[in-house]
C-alpha positions in Angstrom: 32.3 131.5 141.1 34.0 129.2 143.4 33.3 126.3 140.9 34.5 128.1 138.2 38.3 129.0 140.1 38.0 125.1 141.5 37.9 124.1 137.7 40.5 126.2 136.4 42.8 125.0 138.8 42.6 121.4 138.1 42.6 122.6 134.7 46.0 124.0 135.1 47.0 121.0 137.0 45.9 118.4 134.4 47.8 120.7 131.4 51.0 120.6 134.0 50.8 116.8 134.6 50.3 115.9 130.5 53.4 118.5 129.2 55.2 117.1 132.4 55.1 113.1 131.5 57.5 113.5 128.6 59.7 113.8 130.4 59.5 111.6 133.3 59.2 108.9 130.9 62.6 109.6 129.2 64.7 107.0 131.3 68.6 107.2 130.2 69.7 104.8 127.3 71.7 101.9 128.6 74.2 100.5 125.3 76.1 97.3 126.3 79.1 96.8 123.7 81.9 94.5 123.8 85.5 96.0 122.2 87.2 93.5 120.1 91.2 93.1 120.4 92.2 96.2 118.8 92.2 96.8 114.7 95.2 98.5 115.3 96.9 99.9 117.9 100.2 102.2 118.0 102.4 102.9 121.3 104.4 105.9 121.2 107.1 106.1 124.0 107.9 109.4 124.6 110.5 110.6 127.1 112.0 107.5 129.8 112.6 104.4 127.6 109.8 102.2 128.6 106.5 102.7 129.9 106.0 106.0 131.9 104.7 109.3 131.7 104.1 111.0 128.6 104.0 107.6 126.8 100.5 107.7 124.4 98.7 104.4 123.3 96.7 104.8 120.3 94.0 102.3 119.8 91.0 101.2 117.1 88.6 98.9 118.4 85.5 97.0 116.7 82.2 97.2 118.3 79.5 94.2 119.3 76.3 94.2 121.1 76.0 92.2 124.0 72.4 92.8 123.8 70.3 93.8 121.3 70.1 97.6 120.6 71.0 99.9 118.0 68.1 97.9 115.5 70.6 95.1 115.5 70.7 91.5 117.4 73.1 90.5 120.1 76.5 90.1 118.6 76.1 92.5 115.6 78.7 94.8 115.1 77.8 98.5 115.3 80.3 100.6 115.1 83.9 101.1 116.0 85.9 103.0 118.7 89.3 105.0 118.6 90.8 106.3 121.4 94.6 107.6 122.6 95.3 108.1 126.0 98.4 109.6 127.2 100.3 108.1 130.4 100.4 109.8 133.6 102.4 107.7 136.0 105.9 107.1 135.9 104.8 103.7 137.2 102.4 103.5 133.5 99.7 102.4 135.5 97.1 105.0 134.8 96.2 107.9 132.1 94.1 110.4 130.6 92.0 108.7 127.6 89.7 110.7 125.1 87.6 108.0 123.2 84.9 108.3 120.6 82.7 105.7 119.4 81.3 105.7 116.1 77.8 104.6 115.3 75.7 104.4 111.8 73.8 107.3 113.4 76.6 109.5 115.2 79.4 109.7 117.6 79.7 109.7 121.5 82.8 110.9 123.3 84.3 110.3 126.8 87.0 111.3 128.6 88.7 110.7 132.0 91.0 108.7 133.9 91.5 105.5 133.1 94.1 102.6 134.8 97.0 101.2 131.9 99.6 99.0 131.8 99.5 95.8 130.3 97.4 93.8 132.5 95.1 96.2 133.7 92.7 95.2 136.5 90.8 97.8 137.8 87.6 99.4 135.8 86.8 102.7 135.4 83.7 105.4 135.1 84.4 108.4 132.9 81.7 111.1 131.9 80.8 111.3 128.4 80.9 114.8 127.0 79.6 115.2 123.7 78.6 113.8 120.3 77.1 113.9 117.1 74.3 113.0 115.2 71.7 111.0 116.4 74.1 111.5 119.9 74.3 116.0 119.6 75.2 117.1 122.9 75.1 113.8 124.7 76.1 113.3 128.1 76.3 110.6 131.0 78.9 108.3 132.2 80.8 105.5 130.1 82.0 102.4 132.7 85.0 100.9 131.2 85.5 96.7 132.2 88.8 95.5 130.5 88.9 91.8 130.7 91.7 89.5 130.9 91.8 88.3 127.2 91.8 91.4 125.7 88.1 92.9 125.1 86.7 95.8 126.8 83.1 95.8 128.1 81.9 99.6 127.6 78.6 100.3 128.9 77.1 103.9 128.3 74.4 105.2 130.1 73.5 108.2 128.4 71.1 111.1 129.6 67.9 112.0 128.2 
């Protein structure tokens, strides 16, 4: 009798630890993109003549891989991004920016605080809160490097 409860408890155990490893192995997914000087890109300056509050910058940028992912190679492009943020300080050094980047597969969004201005030199983490597709109901956080000649370095680190 004792055998038998013994058994059935590592039974139990065993079924726990087999429907359990799914997802322990589900690590987050790591995309590395580089944003091209912008397709097009619109400021709209709203209020104050010059840049301050209220003022929106409306942006299209082409997606690379820096590394290989998305079943393409390490410079492929994979998509595209289009984003408007709207100023918050009267100083235009920071505002609110909604992004989405497109894939083959589906969409990702982010949105969050971001620094602006023309030679912006601070980065930036934002959480990502949605998408579509491949990408349905995504989350995480999307870190935002802008470099000095113009690209953007987005890495997304999205959730299982």
């Amino acid at each position: 009798m004792q055998r038998r409860t013994i058994f059935s408890l590592l039974l139990a155990l065993a079924a726990a630890a087999v429907l359990a490893l799914p997802a322990l192995a589900q690590a987050p997914t790591r995309l590395v993109l580089v944003g091209l000087p912008q397709k097009a890109t619109t400021y709209v300056d709203n209020g104050v003549p010059g840049q301050s509050a209220g003022d929106q910058l409306i942006l299209q940028q082409q997606l690379r891989n820096l590394k290989p992912q998305l079943s393409e190679g390490r410079g492929a492009k994979v998509g595209h991004l289009d984003a408007i943020c709207t100023f918050t300080s009267y100083t235009g050094a920071s505002g609110y920016c909604s992004g989405t980047f497109y894939f083959g597969n589906g969409s990702v969004t982010g949105y969050g605080k971001v620094p602006l201005g023309p030679r912006p030199t601070a980065n930036a983490v934002i959480p990502l809160i949605g998408g579509t597709g491949s990408y349905a109901g995504a989350r995480g956080t999307l870190e935002i490097q802008q470099l000095k000649n113009g690209n953007n370095i987005y890495t997304l680190d999205l959730l299982p």
